[in-house]
C-alpha positions as CSV (number, residue, x, y, z in Angstrom):
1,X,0.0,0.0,0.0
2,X,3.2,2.1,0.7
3,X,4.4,1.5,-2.9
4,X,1.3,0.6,-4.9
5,X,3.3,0.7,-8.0
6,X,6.0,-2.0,-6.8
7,X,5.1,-5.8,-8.3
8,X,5.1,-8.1,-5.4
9,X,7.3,-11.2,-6.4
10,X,5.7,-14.9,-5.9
11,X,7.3,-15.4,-2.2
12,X,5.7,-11.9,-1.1
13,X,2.6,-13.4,-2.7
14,X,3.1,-16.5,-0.6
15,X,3.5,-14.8,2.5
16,X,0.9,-12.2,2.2
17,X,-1.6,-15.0,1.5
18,X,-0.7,-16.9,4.5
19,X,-0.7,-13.6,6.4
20,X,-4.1,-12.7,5.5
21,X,-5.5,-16.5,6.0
22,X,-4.4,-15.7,9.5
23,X,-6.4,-12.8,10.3
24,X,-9.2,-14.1,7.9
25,X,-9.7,-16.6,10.7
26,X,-9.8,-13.8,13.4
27,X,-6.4,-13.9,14.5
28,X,-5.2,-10.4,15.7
29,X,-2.8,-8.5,14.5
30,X,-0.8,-8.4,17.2
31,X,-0.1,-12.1,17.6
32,X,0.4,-12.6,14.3
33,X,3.5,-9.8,14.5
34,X,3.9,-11.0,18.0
35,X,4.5,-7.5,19.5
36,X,2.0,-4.9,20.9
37,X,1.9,-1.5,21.8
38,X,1.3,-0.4,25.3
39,X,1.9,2.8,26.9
40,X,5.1,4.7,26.0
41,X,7.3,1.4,24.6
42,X,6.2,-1.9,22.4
43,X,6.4,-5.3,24.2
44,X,7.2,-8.7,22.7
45,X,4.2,-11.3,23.7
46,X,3.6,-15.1,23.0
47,X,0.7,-17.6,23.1
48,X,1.4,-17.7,26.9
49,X,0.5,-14.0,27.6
50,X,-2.3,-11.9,27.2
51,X,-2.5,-9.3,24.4
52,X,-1.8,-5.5,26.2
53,X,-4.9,-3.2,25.5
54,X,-5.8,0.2,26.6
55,X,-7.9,-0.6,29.0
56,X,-5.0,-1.7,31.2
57,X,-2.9,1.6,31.0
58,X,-5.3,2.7,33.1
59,X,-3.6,0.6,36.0
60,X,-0.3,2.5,34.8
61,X,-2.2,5.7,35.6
62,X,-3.5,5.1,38.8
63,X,-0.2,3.3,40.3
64,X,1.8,6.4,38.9
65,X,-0.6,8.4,40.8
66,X,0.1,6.7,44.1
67,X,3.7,6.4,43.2
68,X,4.2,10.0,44.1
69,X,4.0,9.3,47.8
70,X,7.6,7.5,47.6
71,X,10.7,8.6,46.3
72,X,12.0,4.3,45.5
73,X,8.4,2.9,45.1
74,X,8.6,-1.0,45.6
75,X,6.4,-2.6,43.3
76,X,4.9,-6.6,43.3
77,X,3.1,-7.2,39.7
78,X,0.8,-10.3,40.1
79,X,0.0,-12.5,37.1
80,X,3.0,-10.1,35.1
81,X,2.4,-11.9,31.6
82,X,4.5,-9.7,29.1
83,X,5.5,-7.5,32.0
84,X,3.7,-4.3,30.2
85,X,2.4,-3.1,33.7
86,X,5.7,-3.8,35.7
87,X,8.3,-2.2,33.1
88,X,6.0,0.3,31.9
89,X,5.5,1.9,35.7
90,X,9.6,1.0,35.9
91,X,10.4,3.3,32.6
92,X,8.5,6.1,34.4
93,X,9.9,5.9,37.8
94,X,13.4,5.7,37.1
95,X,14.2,4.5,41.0
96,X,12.1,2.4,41.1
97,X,12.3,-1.3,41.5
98,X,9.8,-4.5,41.3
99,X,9.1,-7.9,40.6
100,X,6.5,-10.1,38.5
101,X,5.2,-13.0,39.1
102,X,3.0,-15.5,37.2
103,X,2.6,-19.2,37.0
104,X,3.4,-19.5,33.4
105,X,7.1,-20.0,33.1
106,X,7.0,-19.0,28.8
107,X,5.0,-15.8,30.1
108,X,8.2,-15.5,32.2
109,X,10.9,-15.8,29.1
110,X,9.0,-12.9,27.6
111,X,9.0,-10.7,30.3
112,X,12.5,-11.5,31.3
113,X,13.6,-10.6,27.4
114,X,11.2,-7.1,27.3
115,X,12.8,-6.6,30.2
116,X,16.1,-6.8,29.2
117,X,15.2,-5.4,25.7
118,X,13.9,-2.1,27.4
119,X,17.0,-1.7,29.4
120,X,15.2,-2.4,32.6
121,X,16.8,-5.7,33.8
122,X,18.2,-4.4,36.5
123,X,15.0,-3.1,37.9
124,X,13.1,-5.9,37.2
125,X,13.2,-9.7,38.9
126,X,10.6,-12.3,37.6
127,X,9.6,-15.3,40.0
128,X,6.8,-18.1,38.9
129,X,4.9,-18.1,41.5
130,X,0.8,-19.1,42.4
131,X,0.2,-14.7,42.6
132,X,2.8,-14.2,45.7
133,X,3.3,-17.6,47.5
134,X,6.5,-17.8,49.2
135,X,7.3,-14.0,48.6
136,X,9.2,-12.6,51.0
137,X,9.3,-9.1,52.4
138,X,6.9,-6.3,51.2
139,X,5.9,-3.5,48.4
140,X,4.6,0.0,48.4
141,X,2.3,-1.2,45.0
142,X,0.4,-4.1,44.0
143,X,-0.4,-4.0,40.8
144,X,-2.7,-7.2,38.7
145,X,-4.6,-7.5,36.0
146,X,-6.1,-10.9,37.1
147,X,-8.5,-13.1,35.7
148,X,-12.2,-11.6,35.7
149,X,-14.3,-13.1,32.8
150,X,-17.1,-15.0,34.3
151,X,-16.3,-18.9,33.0
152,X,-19.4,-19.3,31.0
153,X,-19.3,-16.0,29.5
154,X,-15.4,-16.7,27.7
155,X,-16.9,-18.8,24.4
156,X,-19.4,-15.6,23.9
157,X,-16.4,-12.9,23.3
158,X,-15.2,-11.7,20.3
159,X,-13.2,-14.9,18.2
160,X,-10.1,-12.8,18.8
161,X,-10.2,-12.7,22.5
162,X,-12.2,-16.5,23.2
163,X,-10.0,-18.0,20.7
164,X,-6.4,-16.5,20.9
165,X,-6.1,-15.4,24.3
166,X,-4.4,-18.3,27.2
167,X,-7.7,-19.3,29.1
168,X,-6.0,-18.8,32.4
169,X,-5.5,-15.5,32.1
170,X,-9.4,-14.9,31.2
171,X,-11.3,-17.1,33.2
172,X,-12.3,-15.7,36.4
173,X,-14.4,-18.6,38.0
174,X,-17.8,-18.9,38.1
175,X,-18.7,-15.0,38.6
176,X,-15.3,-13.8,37.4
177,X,-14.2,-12.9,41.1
178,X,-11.9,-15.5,42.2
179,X,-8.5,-14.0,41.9
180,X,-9.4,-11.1,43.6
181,X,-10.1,-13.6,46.3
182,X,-7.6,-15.3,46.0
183,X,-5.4,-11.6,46.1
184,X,-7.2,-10.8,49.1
185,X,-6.8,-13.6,51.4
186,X,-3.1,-12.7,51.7
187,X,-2.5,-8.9,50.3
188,X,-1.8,-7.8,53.8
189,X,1.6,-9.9,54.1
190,X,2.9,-8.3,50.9
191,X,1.8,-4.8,51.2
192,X,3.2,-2.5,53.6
193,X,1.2,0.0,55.9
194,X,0.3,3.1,53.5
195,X,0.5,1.3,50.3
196,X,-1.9,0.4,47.9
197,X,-3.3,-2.5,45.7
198,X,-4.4,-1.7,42.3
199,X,-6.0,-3.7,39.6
200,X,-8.3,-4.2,36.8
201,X,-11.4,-5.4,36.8
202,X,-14.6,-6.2,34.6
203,X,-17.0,-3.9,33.5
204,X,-20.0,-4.2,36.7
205,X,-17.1,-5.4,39.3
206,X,-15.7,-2.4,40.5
207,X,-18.2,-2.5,43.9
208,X,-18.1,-6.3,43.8
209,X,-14.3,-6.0,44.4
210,X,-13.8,-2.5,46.7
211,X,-16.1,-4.3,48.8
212,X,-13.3,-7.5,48.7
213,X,-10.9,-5.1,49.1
214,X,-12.9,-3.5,52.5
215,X,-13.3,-7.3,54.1
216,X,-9.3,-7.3,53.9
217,X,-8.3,-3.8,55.8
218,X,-8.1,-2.0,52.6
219,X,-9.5,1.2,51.5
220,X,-11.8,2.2,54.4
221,X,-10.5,5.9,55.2
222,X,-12.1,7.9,53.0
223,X,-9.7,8.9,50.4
224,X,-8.3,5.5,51.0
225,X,-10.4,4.1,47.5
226,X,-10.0,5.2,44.2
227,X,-11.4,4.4,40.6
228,X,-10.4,5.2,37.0
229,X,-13.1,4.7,33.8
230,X,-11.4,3.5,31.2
231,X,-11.3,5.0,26.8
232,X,-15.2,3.7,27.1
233,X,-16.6,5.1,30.2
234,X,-16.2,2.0,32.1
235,X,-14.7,1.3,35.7
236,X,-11.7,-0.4,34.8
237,X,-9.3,0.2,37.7
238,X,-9.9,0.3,41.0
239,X,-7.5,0.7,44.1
240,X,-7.3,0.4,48.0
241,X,-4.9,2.0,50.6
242,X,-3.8,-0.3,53.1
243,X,-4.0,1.8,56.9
């Protein structure tokens, strides 16, 4: 389209065919070039991660928002996938340091190389971990963007989403709350006094999970909770204070 008047020879041909079978089938662009924009850089991803979107900058925002209360911010990324969260609040916060977990060790190659290809490996540890068993010590941010689809609502999303995207990283449980329960149970022994957890969630689970976030000892002074809509109008971030 660049060059409209350059002939395309038979191995373009080939390769543009099998290229556009690809996406005929609802593939999305990004996995079939494997890399995604997100935020201020462009992150490598695999079968074993989720695909970045918009949506999730708006944790970014909101832990770059808290950030300001520490000059080194500590930060715990749960469920890390590419690592797009982690490094992205890293390449803002130049002293800051953090590390990702998540269960799938390929999820972990990729993170480890955007890492490294972003110049942030030495800022940035990766452990694979169930969320933050075994962790030791504590952070001034959480940061997730867990599970939340509902189980029986993941075959009626868009083919690019139900058929392309890693299952475990979509399927909530039953009413697309159980890794926020399972975050709950045990924030408190990674999150220091004053800090805060932040993460996405569903569109219609923002009070569903503030009030999770309540039954734990988070958020209940009043400025202690905040929200952020995301590019549609919808809640897509919320966040707690620990006291």
């Amino acid at each position: 389209m660049a060059d409209p008047d350059r002939r395309l020879d038979a191995g373009e041909i080939r390769r543009l065919s099998v290229l556009t079978d690809r996406r005929l089938a609802r593939e999305p662009v990004s996995r079939i070039l494997a890399r995604r924009a997100f935020w201020q850089a462009e992150f490598h991803l695999s079968d074993e991660t989720l695909d970045p979107r918009p949506d999730t900058e708006t944790v970014v925002e909101c832990a770059l928002e808290a950030a300001s209360a520490w000059p080194a911010p500590t930060i715990l990324d749960l469920g890390t996938g590419t690592g797009c969260i982690l490094l992205s609040l890293l390449a803002e916060l130049p002293d800051a340091t953090g590390i990702g977990t998540d269960l799938s060790p390929g999820a972990l190659a990729v993170a480890r190389r955007n890492a490294m290809r972003l110049g942030l490996g030495g800022r940035a540890g990766f452990v694979c971990v169930d969320w933050f068993a075994g962790l030791a010590g504590t952070f001034d941010l959480v940061v997730a963007n867990p599970p939340y689809i509902p189980s029986a609502e993941i075959g009626d999303l868009a083919p690019e989403v139900a058929l392309y995207e890693p299952r475990a990283a979509l399927d909530g449980g039953a009413d697309g709350l159980d890794a926020f329960r399972a975050i709950g149970r045990d924030i408190r022994r990674v999150l220091r006094p004053g800090g805060w957890l932040i993460v996405e969630v569903g569109a219609g689970q923002a009070d569903a999970v503030v009030g999770l976030m309540a039954r734990h000892g988070l958020g209940s002074e009043p400025d202690g909770r905040r929200r952020r809509r995301d590019l549609s109008g919808v809640v897509r971030c919320v966040a707690a204070r620990r006291i």
